[in-house]
C-alpha positions as CSV (number, residue, x, y, z in Angstrom):
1,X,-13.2,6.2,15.3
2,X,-12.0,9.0,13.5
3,X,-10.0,8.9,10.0
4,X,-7.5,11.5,8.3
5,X,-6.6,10.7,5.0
6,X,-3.4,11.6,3.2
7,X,-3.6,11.8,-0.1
8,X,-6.6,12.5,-2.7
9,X,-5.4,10.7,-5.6
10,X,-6.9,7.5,-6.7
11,X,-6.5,5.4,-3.2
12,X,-7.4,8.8,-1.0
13,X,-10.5,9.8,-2.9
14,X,-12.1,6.2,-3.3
15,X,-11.8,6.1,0.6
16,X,-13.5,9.7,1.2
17,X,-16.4,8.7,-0.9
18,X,-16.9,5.7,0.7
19,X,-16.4,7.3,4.4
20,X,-18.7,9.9,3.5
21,X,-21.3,7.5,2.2
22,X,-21.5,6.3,6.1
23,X,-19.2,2.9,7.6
24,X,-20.9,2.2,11.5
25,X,-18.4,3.0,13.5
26,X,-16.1,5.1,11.5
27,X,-16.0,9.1,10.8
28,X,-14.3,11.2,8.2
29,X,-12.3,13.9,10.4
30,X,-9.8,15.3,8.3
31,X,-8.0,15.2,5.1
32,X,-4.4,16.2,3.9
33,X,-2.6,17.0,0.2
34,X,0.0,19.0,-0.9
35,X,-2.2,21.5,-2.6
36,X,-4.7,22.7,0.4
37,X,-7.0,24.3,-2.1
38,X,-7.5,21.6,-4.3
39,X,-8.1,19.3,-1.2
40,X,-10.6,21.7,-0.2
41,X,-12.5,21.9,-3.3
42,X,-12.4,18.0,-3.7
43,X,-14.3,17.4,-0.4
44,X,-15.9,20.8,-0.3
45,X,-19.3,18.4,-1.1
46,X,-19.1,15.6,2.2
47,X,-21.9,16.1,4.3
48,X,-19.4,14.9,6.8
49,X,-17.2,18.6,6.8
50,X,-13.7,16.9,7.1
51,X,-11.1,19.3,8.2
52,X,-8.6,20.2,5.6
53,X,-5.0,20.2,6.8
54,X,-1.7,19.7,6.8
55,X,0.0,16.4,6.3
56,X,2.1,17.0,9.8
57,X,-1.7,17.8,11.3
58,X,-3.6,15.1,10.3
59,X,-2.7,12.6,13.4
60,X,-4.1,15.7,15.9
61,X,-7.3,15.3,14.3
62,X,-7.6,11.7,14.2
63,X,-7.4,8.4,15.9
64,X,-6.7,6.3,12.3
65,X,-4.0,8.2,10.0
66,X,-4.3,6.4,6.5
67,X,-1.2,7.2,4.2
68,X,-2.3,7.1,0.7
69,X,0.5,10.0,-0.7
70,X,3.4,10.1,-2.8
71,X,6.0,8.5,-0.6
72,X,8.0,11.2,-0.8
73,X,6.0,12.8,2.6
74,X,5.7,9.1,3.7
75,X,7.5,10.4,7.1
76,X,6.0,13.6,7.4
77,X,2.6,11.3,7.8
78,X,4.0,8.4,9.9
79,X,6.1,10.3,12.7
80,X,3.2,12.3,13.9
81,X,0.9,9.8,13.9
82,X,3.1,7.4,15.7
83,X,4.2,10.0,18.2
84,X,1.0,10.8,19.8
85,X,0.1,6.9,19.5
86,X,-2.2,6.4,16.8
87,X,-3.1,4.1,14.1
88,X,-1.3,4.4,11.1
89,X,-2.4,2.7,7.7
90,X,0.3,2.8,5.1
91,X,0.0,2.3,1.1
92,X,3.1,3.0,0.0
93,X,3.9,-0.1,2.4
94,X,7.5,-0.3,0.8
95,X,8.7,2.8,3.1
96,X,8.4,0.7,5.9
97,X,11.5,-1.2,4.6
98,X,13.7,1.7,5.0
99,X,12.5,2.8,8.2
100,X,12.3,-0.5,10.5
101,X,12.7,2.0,13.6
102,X,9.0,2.9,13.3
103,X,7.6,0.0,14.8
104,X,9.9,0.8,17.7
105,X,8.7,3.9,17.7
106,X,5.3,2.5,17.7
107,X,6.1,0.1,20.2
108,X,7.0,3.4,22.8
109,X,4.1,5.4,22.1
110,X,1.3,2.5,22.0
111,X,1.0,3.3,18.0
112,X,0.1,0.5,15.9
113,X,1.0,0.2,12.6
114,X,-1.4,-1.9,10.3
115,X,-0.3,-2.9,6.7
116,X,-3.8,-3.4,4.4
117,X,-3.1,-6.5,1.9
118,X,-4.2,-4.1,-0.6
119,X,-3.0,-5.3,-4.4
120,X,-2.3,-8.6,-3.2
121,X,-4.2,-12.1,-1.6
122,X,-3.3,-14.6,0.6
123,X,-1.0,-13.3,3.0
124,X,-3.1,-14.6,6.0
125,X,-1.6,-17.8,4.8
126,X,2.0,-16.2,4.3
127,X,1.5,-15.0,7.9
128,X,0.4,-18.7,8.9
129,X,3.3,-19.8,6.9
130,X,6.2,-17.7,8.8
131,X,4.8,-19.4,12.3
132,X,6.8,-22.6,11.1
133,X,9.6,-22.8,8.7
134,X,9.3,-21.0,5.2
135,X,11.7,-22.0,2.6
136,X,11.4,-19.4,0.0
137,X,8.7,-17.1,-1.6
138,X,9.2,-15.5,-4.7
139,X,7.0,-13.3,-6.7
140,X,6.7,-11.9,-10.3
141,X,4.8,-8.7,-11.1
142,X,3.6,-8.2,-14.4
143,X,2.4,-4.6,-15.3
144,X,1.8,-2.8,-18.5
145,X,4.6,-0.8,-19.8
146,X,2.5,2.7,-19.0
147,X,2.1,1.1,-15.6
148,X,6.1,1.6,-14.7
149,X,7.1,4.1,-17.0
150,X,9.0,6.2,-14.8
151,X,10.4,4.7,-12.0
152,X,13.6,5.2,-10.4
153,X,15.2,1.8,-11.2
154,X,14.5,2.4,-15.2
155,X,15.7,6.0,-15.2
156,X,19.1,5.3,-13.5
157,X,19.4,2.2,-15.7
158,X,18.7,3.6,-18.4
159,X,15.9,1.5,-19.4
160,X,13.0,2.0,-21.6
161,X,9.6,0.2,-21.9
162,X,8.3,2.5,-24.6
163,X,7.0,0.5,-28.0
164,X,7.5,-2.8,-26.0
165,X,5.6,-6.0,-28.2
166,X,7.1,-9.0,-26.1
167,X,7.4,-9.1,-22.3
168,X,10.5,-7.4,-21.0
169,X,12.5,-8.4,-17.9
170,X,12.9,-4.8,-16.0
171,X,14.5,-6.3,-12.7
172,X,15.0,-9.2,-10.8
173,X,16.2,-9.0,-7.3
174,X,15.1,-8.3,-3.5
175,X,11.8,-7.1,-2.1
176,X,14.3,-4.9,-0.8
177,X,15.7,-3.2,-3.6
178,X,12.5,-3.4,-5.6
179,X,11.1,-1.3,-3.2
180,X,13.7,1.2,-3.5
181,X,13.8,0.9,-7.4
182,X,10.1,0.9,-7.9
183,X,8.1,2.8,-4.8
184,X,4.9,3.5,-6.9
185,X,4.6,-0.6,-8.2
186,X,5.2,-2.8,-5.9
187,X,3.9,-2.6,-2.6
188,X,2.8,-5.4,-2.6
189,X,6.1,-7.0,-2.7
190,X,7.0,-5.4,0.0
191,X,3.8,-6.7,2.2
192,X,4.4,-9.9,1.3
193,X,7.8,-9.7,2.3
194,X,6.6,-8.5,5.9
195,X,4.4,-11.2,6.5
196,X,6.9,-14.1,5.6
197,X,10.5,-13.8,5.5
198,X,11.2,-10.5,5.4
199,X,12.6,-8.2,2.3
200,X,15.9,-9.8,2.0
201,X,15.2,-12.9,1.4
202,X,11.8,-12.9,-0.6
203,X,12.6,-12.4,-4.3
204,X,10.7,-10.0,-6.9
205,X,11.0,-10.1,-10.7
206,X,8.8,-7.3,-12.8
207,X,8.4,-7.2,-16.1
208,X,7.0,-4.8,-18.4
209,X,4.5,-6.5,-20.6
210,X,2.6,-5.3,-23.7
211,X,0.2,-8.6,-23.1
212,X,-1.8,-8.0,-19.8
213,X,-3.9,-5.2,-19.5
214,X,-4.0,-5.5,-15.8
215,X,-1.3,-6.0,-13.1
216,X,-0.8,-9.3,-12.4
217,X,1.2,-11.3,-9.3
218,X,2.0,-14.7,-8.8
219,X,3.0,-15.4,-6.1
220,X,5.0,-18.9,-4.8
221,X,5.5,-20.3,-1.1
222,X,7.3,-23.5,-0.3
223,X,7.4,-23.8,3.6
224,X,7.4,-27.2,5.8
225,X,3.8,-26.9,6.0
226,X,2.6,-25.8,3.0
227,X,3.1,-24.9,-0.6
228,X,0.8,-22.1,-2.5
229,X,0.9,-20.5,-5.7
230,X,-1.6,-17.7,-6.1
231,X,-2.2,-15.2,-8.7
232,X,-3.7,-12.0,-8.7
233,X,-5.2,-9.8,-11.3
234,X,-5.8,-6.2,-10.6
235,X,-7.6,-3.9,-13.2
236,X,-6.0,-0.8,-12.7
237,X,-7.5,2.1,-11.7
238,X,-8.8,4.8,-14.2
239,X,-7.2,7.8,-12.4
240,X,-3.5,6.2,-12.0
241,X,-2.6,3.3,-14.0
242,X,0.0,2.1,-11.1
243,X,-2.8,1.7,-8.9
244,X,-5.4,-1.5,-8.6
245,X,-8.9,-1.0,-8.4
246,X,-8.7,-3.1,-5.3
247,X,-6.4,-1.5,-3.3
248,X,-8.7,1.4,-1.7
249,X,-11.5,-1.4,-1.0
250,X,-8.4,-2.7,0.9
251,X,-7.9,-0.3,2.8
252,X,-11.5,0.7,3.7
253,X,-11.9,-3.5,4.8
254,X,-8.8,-3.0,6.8
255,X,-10.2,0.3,8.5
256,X,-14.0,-1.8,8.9
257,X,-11.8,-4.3,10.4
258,X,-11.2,-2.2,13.6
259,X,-14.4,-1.3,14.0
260,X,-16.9,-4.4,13.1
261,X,-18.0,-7.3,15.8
262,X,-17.5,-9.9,12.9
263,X,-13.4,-10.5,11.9
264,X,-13.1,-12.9,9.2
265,X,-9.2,-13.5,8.4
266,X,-6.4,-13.3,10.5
């Protein structure tokens, strides 16, 4: 199968590596960014030759679009890819929220839209979970202050995280409108909320805290057949702070998923 990539920051550029070393079954065909040139140069060395394109282009060249780009051009990825009825991987899985249509869209063209766990774990239970009766899920993000430092919900509150020495409380609310507040942090809030009861009703609280030096989420389930509590500790990545190490090894099991006779998970 053949894979675009959007995106050669930290997720896109793990995932180019690791295509290029060789996965059976899957080929690096093209890659997109908003500066051409630079893309160019960055996989000028694959022996695999991946087109360089446009981020509107990258579905024509590909049967497997992976979206791993600001999510400011989250749309100009998805609706192409879903129009001519190909698989679209999302990161920046909080843009789904505001744009429920595309799985109708999907549902038209024969698209499928498949959401890595990337930062997080156990949502193969969550998913379990939501076949019966889930009573709430809640989870807490904990990131250092560098780690959020400049997203939406701070700057329009007026909130600072600079020179923090105790944990600070930076929202509390809905998947939702964490996704909205905080589209570069947590993604995984909004995954979880996918898989179980949906962004309304599961509840998000981050904090900015001086203590951890990785990003951490716990994570709590009480449902009629089950109760979890899982945590999760993600060293983040050298090249972008908001981003786990994890999360591109995500997404390349996800892609390996598609392709492998072996499926271990749900």
């Amino acid at each position: 199968m053949k894979v675009g990539i959007a995106g050669l920051g930290a997720i896109g550029m793990a995932l180019v590596e690791a295509l290029d070393r060789g996965v059976d079954g899957l080929e690096l065909a093209a890659v997109a960014s908003r500066d051409a040139n630079k893309a160019a140069s960055q996989v000028a060395s694959c022996a695999a030759s991946p087109a360089v394109c446009g981020i509107g282009e990258l579905a024509a060249h590909s049967d497997i679009v992976v979206e791993a780009a600001p999510s400011s051009v989250f749309d100009e990825i998805a609706e192409p890819t879903l129009d001519l009825g190909k698989i679209f991987v999302p990161s920046s899985v909080g843009q789904l929220l505001r744009r429920p249509d595309f799985v109708d869209r999907a549902r038209a063209t024969g698209a499928r839209i498949i959401v890595p766990t990337g930062a997080l774990l156990g949502l193969d239970a969550v998913r379990a979970a939501a076949r019966g009766n889930i009573e709430s899920v809640t989870i807490e993000t904990r990131k250092p202050p560098g780690g959020l430092a400049g997203a939406p919900h701070l700057v329009e509150n007026n909130i600072s995280v600079d020179g923090l020495t105790t944990a600070k409380k930076v929202f509390e609310g809905s998947a939702r409108d964490g996704a909205k507040g905080f589209p570069a942090n947590v993604n995984v809030a909004a995954a979880l909320s996918l898989a179980g009861i949906g962004p309304d009703e599961t509840r998000l609280e981050i904090w900015a805290d001086p203590g951890v030096t990785r990003n951490t989420h716990i994570i709590k389930l009480e449902a009629d057949c089950v109760r979890l509590e899982m945590k999760i500790e993600n060293v983040p990545s050298m090249e972008n702070p908001r981003t786990g190490k994890i999360t591109p090894l995500s997404v390349l099991a996800t892609l390996e998923s598609l392709v492998t006779h072996l499926r271990v998970g749900t």
